[in-house]
N, C-alpha and C positions, 0 to 999 in steps of 0.2 A: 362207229359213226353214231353209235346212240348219244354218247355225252353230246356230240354238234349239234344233234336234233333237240336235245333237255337242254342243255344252254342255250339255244335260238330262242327257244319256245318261253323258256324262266325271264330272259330279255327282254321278250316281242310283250309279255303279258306286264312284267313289272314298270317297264316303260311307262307303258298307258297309265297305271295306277301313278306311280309319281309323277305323272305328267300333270294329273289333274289334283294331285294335291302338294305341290311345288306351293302355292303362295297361301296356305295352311303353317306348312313348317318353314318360311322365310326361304326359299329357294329358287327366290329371280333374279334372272341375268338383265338391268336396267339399260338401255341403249346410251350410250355416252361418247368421250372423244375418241376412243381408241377401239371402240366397239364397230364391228362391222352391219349390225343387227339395227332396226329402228324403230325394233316395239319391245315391250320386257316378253322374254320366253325364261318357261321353265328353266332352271338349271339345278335339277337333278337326278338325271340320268344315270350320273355314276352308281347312284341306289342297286339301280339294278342290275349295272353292270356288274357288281362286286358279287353281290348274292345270287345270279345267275353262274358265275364261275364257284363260287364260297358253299352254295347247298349242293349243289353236284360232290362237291368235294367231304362233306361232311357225311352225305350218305355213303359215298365210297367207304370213307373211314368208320362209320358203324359195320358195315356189309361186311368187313375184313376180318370183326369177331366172330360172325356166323360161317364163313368160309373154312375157319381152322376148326368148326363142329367136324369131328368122323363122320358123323351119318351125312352132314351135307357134303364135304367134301370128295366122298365116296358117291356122291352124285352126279359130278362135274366128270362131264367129257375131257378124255386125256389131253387134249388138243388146249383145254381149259386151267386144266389145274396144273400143268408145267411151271405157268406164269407165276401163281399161287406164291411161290415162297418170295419174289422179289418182291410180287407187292407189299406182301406184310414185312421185308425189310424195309419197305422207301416209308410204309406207313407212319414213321414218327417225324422221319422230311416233310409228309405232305401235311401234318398238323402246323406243324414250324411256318411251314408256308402260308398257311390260312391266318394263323394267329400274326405274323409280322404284314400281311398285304392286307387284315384290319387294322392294322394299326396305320399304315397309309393312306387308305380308303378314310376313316375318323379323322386323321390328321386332314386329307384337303376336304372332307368337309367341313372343321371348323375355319380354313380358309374361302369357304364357299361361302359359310355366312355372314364370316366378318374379317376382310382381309387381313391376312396375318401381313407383317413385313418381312424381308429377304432375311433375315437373323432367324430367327424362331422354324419358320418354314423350313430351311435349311438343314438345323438344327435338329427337327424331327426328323428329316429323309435319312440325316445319318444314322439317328439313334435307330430307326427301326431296319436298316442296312447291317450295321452294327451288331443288332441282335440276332438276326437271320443269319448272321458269319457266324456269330459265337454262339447261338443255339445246336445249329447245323454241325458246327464241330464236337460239341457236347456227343451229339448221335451218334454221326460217322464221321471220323476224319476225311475233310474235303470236301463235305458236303455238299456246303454254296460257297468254297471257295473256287478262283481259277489260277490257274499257275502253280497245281499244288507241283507240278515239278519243281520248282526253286525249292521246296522242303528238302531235297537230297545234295541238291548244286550249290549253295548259296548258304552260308551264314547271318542267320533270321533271314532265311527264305520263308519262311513259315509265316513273321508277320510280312514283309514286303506282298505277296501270297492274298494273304489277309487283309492290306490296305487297299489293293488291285483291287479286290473282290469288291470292297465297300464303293470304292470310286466308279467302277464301273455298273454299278446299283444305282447310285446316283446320279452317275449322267444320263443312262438310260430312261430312268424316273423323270428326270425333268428334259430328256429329247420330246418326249411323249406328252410332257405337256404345255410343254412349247408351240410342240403341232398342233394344240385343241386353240386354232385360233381362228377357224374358219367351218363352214357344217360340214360335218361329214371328213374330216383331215384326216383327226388323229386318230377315228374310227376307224377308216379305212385301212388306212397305211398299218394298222395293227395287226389286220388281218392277213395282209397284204406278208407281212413279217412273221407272222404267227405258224401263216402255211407253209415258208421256206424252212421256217425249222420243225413243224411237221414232219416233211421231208427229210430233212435231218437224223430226224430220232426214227424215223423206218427206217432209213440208214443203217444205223447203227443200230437198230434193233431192241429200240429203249422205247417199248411198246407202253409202258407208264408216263412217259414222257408225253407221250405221242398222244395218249389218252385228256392230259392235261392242257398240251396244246390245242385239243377239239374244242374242249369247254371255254375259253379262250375264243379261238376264233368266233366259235358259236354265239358268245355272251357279246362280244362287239358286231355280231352280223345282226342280231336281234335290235340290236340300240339304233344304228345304222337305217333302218328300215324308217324310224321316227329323227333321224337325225341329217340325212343326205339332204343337200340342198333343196328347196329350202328349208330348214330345219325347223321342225315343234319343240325341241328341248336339246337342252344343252346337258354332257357330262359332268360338267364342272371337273374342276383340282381332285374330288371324289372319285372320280372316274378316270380322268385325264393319267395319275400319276400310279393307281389300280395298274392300269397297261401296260405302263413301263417298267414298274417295280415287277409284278409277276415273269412277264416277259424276261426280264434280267436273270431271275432267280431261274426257270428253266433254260437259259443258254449255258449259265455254268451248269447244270445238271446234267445238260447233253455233252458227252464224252465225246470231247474235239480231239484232246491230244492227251496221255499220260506217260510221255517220256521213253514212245518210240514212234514208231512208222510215219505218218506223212503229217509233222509241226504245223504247216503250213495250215492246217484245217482249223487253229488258233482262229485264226483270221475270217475267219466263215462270220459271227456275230457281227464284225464292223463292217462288213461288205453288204449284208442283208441289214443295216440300220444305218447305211451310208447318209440315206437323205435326211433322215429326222437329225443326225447328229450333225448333217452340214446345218442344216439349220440353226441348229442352237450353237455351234463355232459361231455361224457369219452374222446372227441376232449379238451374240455374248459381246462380239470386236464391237461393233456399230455404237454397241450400248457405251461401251467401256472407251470407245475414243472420243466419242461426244462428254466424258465426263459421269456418265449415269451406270447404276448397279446391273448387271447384266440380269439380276432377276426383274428388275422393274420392265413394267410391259409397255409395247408401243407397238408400232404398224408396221414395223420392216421387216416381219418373215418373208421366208419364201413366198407364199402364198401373199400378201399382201405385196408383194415387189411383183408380181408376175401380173396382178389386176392392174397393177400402175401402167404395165405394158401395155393394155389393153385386153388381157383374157375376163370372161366374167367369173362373176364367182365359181359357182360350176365348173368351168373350164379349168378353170387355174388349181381345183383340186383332181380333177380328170387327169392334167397335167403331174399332176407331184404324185399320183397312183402309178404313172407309168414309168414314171424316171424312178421308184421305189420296184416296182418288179423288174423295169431293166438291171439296175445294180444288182440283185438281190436271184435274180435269176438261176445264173449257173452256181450263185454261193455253196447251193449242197452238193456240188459234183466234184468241191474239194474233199473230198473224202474218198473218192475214188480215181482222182485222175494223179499223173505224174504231175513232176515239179515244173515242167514245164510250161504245162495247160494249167498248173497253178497263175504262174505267171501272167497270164494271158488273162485269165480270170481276173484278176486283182488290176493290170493295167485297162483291162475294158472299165472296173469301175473308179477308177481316179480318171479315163477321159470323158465318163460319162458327166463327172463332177465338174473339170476343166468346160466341156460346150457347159453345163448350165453356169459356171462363174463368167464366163466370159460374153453369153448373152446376156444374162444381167447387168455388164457394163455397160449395156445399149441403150444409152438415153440415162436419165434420175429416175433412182429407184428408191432410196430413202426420202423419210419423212423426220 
């Protein structure tokens, strides 16, 4: 629990500091058509969201030379240095990781300051997806891949494998910053996500994992604190795509399935990221049948369809919090339950998804 407390805390402190020097380095969110907001705030939050998760992770990766000293090592309570040899295997994963979720983090901030178009932006989510597959492989076969079962089943299972992985980097990255479009959303729901696989990685006993998801949840609890309705600063695309991209990279790391016992635990990540992803499905259609790029933004999220009904802002993210930990809920007890109560698990969150499509038919909801 220490990384939750040092990422709150990295959060809670960096916040303020960008908060007040946002319109020093160009970093205002200006109130306009599609903006819900009607004064310029800050928008750079992401700052600290990334270096709140990125310095935790940096001192781990120094800390890991001095751990394989004898004298220090021969320090460490046995209960301690068990752990000791995995983390100095995952240590060259968790560089890969820092170095490709800067390059995310850089990337929406140069969309922060000057909007990039749907080409370019794009273009980077994959390349730094892309690198995080084929670095990770470089390591350890499988790394930040999912489905490395198709490597044994399938001729070029390895890239099929390989493309999975990258697409699902990607959607995730921009589920995530889809949802940054009201205070306190995409924050939330992060966390909200962060802790089901948490969960998970105790599970399965991927106490590195688990470690990384603290920092995580912690670095968006911190942000959250200056960001919940009514909001003082905004993440931006710096921050927004930070959450997804990371997020992404440890749900492949979390061992769902490699090619025995309960498959069905595959399906744990889409069940616990049911809402951000509906989201960006029923935004992408809306976009795409009106004629326009499903990256180009407008006011028909979830959360702007749900104000339309009459929830206020507040509410209508209250709202998309609870419909994210209903889905999201029993996701980690796919790991331990039969196929049955799989089932059950999975049809609870396609009805949950069914009542929210079907209220949203009630009345006009797009713009």
């Amino acid at each position: 629990m220490v990384g939750l407390g040092l990422a709150f805390c990295l959060a809670l402190l960096g916040t303020a500091i960008v908060r007040r020097m946002s319109g020093r380095i160009g970093l205002i969110d200006m109130p306009g058509q599609r903006k819900v907001h009607d004064k310029p705030i800050a928008r750079s939050g992401g700052i600290a969201i990334f270096w709140a998760i990125g310095l935790p992770m940096l001192m781990g990766y120094a800390g890991t030379f001095f751990i394989q000293m004898p004298a220090i090592r021969h320090l460490l309570p046995a209960s301690v240095d068990k752990y000791v040899p995995g983390v100095l295997f995952d240590r060259p994963l968790m560089l890969i990781l820092f170095i490709c979720t800067l390059g995310v983090h850089l990337l929406g901030l140069i969309d922060d300051k000057k909007a990039l178009s749907a080409i370019p932006k794009l273009a980077g989510q994959l390349f730094c997806a892309a690198l995080l597959v084929g670095l990770g492989e470089m390591v350890e076969p499988g790394g930040f891949r999912i489905l490395t079962v198709l490597d044994r089943q399938l001729p070029g299972g390895f890239w099929l494998s390989a493309l999975a992985s990258i697409l699902w980097i990607v959607l995730l990255t921009n589920a995530f910053n889809f949802m940054d479009n009201m205070d306190g959303l995409s924050a939330g729901v992060a966390i909200i996500c962060g802790s089901m696989f948490f969960v998970a990685a105790l599970i399965h006993h991927q106490f590195f994992i688990a470690g990384l998801l603290l920092l995580y949840i912690g670095a968006a609890g911190g942000f959250l604190v200056f960001n919940f309705p009514p909001a003082s600063i905004f993440m931006g695309d710096g921050g927004s795509m930070v959450l997804g991209f990371f997020l992404s990279a440890l749900t492949i790391r979390t061992t769902f399935y490699s090619g025995q016992g309960r498959w069905y635990t595959l399906f744990m990540p889409l069940i616990v990221t049911a809402i951000p992803l509906y989201d960006l499905l029923v935004v992408s259609l809306v976009r795409l049948r009106r004629g326009r790029s499903p990256m180009q933004g407008d006011t028909n999220h979830f959360s702007h369809r749900l104000t339309r009904h009459g929830f206020s802002k507040k509410g209508a993210v209250l709202v998309i919090y609870a419909a994210t930990l209903a889905c999201g809920l029993s996701a980690p007890l796919l790991a331990l339950v039969s196929s049955t109560a799989a089932i059950l698990v999975g049809a609870q969150t396609v009805a949950i998804l069914l009542i929210i499509a079907l209220l949203e038919r009630v009345g006009e909801h797009t713009q």
